[in-house]
One Martini backbone bead per residue (centre of mass of N, CA, C, O) as a GRO file, in nm:
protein
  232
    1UNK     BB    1  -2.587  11.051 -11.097
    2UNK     BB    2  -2.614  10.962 -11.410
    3UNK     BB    3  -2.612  10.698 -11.641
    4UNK     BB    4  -2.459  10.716 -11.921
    5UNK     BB    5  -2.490  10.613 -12.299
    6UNK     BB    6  -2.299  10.519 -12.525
    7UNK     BB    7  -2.396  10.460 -12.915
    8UNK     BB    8  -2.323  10.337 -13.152
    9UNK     BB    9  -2.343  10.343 -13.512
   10UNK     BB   10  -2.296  10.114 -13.736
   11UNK     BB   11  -2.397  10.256 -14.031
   12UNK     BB   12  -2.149  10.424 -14.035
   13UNK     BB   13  -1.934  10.281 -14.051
   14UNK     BB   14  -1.678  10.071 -14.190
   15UNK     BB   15  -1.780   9.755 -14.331
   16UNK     BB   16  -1.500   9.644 -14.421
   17UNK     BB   17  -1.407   9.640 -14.099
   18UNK     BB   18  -1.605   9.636 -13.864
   19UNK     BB   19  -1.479   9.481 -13.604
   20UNK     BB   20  -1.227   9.728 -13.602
   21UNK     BB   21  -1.451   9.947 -13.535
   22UNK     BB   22  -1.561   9.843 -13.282
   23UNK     BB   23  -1.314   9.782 -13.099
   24UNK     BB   24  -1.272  10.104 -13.120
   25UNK     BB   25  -1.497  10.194 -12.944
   26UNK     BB   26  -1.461  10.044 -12.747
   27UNK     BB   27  -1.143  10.171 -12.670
   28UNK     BB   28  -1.324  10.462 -12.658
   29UNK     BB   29  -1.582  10.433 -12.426
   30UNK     BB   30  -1.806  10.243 -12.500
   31UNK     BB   31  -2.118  10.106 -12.396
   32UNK     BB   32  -2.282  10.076 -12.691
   33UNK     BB   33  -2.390   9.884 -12.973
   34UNK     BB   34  -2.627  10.016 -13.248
   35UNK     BB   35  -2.847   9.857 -13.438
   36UNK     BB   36  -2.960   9.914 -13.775
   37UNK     BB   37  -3.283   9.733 -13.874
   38UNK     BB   38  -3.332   9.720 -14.249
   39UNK     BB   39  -3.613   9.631 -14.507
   40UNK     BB   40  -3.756   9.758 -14.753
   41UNK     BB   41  -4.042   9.860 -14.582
   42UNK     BB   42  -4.084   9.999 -14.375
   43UNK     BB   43  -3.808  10.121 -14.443
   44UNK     BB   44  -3.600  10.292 -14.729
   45UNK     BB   45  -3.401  10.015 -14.636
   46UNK     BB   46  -3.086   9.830 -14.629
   47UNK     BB   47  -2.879   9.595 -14.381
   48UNK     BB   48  -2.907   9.431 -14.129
   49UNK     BB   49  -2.847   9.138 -13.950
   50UNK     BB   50  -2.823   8.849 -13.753
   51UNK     BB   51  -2.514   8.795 -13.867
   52UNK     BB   52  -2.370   9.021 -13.761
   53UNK     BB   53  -2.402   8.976 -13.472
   54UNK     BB   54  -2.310   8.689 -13.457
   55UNK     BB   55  -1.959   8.787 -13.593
   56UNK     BB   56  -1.906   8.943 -13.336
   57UNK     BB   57  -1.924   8.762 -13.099
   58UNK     BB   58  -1.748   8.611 -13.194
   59UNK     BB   59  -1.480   8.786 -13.205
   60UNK     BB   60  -1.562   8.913 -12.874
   61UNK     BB   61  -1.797   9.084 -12.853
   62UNK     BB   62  -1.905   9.190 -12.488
   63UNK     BB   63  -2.099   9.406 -12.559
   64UNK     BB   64  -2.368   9.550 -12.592
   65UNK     BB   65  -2.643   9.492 -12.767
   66UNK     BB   66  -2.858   9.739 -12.956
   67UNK     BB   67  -3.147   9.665 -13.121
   68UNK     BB   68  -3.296   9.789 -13.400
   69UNK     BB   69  -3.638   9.726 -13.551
   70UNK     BB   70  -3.679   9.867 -13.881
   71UNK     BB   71  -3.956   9.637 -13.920
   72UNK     BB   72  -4.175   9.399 -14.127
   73UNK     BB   73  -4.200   9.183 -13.914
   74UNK     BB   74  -4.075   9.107 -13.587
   75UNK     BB   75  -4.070   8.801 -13.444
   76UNK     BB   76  -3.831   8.658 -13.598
   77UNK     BB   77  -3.603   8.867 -13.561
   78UNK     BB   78  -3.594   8.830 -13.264
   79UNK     BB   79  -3.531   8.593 -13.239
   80UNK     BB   80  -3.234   8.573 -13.390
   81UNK     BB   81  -3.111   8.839 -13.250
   82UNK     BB   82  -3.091   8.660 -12.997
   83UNK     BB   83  -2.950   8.406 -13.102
   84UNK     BB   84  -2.685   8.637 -13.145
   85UNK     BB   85  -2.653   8.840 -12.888
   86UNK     BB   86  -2.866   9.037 -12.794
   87UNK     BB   87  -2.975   9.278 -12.573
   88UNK     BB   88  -3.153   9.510 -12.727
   89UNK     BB   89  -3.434   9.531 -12.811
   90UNK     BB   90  -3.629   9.714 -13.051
   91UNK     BB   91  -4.002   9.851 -13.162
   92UNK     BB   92  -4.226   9.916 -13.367
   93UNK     BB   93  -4.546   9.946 -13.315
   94UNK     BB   94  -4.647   9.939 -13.605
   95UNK     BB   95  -4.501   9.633 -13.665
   96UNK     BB   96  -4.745   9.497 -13.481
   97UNK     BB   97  -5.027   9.349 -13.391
   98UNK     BB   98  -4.900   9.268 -13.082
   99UNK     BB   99  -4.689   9.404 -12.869
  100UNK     BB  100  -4.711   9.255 -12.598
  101UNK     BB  101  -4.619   8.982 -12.737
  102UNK     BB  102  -4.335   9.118 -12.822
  103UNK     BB  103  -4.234   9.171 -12.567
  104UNK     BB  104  -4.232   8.916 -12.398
  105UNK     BB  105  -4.057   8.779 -12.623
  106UNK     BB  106  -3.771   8.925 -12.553
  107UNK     BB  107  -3.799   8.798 -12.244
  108UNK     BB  108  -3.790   8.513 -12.336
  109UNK     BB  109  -3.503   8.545 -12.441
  110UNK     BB  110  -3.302   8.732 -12.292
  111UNK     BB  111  -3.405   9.037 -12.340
  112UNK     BB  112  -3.461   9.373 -12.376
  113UNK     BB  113  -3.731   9.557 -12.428
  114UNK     BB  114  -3.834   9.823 -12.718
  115UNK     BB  115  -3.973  10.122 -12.773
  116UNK     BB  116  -4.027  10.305 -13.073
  117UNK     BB  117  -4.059  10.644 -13.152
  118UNK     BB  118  -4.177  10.846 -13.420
  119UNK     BB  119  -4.232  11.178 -13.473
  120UNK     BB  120  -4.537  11.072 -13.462
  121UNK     BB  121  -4.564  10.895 -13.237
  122UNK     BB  122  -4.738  10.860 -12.990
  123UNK     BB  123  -4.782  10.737 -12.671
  124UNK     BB  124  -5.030  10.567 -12.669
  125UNK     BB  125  -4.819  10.289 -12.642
  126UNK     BB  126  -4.769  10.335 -12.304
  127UNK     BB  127  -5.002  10.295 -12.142
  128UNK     BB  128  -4.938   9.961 -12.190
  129UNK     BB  129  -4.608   9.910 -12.156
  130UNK     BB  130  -4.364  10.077 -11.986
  131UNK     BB  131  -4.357   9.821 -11.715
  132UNK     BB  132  -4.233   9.613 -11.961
  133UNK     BB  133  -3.976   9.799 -12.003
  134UNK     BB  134  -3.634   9.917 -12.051
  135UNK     BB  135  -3.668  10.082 -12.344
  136UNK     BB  136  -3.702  10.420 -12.479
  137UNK     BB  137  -3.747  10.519 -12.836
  138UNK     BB  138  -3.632  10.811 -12.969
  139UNK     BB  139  -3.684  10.965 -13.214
  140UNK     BB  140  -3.515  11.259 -13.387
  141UNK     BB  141  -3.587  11.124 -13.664
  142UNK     BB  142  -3.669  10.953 -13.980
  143UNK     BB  143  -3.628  10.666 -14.059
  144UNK     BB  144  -3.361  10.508 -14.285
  145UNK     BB  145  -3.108  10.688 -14.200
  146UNK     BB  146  -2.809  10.872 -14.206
  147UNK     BB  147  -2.740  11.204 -14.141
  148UNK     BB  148  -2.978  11.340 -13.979
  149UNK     BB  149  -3.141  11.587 -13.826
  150UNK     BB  150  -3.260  11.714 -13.575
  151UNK     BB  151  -3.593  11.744 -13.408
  152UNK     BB  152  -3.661  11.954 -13.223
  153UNK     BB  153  -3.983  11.834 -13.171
  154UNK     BB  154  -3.868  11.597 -12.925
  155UNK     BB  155  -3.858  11.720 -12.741
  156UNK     BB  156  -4.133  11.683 -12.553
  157UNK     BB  157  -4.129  11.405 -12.593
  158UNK     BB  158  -3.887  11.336 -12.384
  159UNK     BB  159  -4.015  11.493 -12.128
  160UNK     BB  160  -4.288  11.333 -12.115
  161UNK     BB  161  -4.097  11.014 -12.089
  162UNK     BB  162  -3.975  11.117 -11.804
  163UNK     BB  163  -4.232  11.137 -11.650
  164UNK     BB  164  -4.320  10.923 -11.668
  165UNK     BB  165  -4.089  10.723 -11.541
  166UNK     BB  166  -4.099  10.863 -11.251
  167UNK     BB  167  -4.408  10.790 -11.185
  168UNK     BB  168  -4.303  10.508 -11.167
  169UNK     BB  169  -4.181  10.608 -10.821
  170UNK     BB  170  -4.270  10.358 -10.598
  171UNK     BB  171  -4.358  10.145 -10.740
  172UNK     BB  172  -4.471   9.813 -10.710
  173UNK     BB  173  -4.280   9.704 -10.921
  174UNK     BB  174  -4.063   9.579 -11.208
  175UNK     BB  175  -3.960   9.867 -11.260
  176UNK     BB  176  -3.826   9.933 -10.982
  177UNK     BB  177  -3.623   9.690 -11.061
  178UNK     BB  178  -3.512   9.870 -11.286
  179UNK     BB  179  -3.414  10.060 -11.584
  180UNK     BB  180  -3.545  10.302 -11.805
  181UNK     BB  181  -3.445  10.367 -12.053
  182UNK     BB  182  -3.383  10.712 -12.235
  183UNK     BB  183  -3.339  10.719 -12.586
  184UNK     BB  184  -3.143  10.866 -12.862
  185UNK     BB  185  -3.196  10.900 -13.241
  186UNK     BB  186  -3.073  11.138 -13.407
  187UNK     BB  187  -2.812  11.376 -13.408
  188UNK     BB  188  -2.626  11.354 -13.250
  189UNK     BB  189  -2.450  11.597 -13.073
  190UNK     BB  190  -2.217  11.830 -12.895
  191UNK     BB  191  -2.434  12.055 -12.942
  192UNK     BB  192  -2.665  11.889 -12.793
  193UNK     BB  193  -2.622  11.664 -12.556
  194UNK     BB  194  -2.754  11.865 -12.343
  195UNK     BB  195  -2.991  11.897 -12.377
  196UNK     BB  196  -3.134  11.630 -12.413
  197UNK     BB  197  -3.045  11.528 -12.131
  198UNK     BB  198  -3.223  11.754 -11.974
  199UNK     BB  199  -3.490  11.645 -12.099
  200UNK     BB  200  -3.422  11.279 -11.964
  201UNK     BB  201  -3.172  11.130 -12.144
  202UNK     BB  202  -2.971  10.805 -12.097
  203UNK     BB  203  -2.924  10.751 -12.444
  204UNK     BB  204  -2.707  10.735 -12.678
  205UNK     BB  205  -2.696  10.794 -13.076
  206UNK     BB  206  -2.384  10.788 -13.238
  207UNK     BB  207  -2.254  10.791 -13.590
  208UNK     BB  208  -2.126  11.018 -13.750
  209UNK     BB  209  -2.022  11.162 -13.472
  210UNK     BB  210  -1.793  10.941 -13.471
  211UNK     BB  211  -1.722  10.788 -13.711
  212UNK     BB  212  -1.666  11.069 -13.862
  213UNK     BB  213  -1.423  11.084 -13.680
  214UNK     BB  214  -1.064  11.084 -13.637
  215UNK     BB  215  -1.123  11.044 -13.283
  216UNK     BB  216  -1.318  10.900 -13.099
  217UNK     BB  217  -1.226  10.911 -12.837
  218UNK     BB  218  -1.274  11.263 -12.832
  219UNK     BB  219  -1.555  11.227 -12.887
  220UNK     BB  220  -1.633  11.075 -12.662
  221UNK     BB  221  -1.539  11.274 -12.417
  222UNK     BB  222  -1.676  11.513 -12.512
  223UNK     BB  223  -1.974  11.345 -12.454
  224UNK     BB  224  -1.920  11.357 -12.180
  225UNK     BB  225  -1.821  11.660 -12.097
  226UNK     BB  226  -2.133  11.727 -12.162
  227UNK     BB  227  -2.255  11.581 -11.903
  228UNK     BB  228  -2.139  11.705 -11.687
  229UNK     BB  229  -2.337  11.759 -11.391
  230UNK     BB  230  -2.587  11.604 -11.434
  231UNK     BB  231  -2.869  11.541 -11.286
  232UNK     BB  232  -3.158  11.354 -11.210
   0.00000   0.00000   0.00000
């Protein structure tokens, strides 16, 4: 069986309380808490920085926290939220002029590294780069906001990069020592997120559909619900 990730997005959350929002969703069985960082350049938006990481994990959250970086440019803030405390970095190809070299940074800081691509982003940025990530995000929305419905033509999209990644089982390389999980970001809910699993991600990112339910622990168990019996 597939070994799924919930991501709740701190986003949605209510910032007035941060810390006890955070501790709500781990004690109603998230696995990771996914941090949206944007900086009104890239996307047309501003959230939050690596203070915000680094005043978490003071408080005690030792939960993965899984940074997504829609930044420009992307290396400084890459080393603050490793030396914050972050476990898995994502940025755009299109906002470094470096790709490989902000890869090997973000894992020489001893995080782990992936690659975001948004609705229109090609594949052609994972030619070579694919087997030196942990992770491949793929934009189910266009980035800026929370709140934004699964734009469906990102499943063949998702089908494709899970084809990719298959592809690479048997190869005697670094990537096959360790899972590149294929995350999925933008509008997850009840309704799609086994559609989604079935195209072949194994990472879910919900904002909106967890913070702004009454009862995280019911929907995140139903969110899990949706993936039973889902096979590799």
């Amino acid at each position: 069986m597939t070994n799924f990730l919930i991501a709740p997005s701190i986003l949605s959350a209510d910032f007035a309380c941060l810390g006890e929002e955070v501790e709500a969703v781990i004690a109603a069985d998230a696995d990771v808490i996914h941090f949206d960082v944007m900086d009104n350049h890239y996307v047309p938006n501003l959230t939050i920085g690596p203070l915000v990481c680094a005043a978490l994990r003071k408080r005690g959250i030792e939960a993965p926290i899984d940074v997504h970086l829609m930044v420009s440019p992307v290396d400084r803030l890459v080393r603050d939220f490793a030396e914050a405390g972050a476990t898995y970095i994502s940025f755009h190809p299109e906002a470094t002029q470096h790709v490989d070299r902000t890869i090997d940074l973000i894992r020489e800081l001893g995080c782990r590294p992936g690659l975001a691509l948004n609705p229109a982003t090609s594949l052609a940025s994972l030619d070579c780069t694919l087997a030196k990530l942990d992770l491949v995000l793929v934009m189910s929305v266009n980035p800026g906001f929370a709140g934004q419905k699964f734009i469906p033509g990102s499943m063949p999209k998702i089908r494709a990069i899970r084809d990719r990644i298959d592809s690479l089982a048997g190869a005697d390389n670094a990537a096959e020592r360790r899972q590149i999980r294929l995350e999925v970001d933008g509008g997850i809910k009840l309704e799609n997120i086994r559609a989604v699993a079935e195209a072949g991600a194994d990472m879910f990112v919900a904002g909106s559909a967890i913070f702004g339910s009454e009862d995280y622990a019911s929907t995140i168990a139903a969110l899990r619900q949706a993936l039973a019996d889902i096979s590799e």
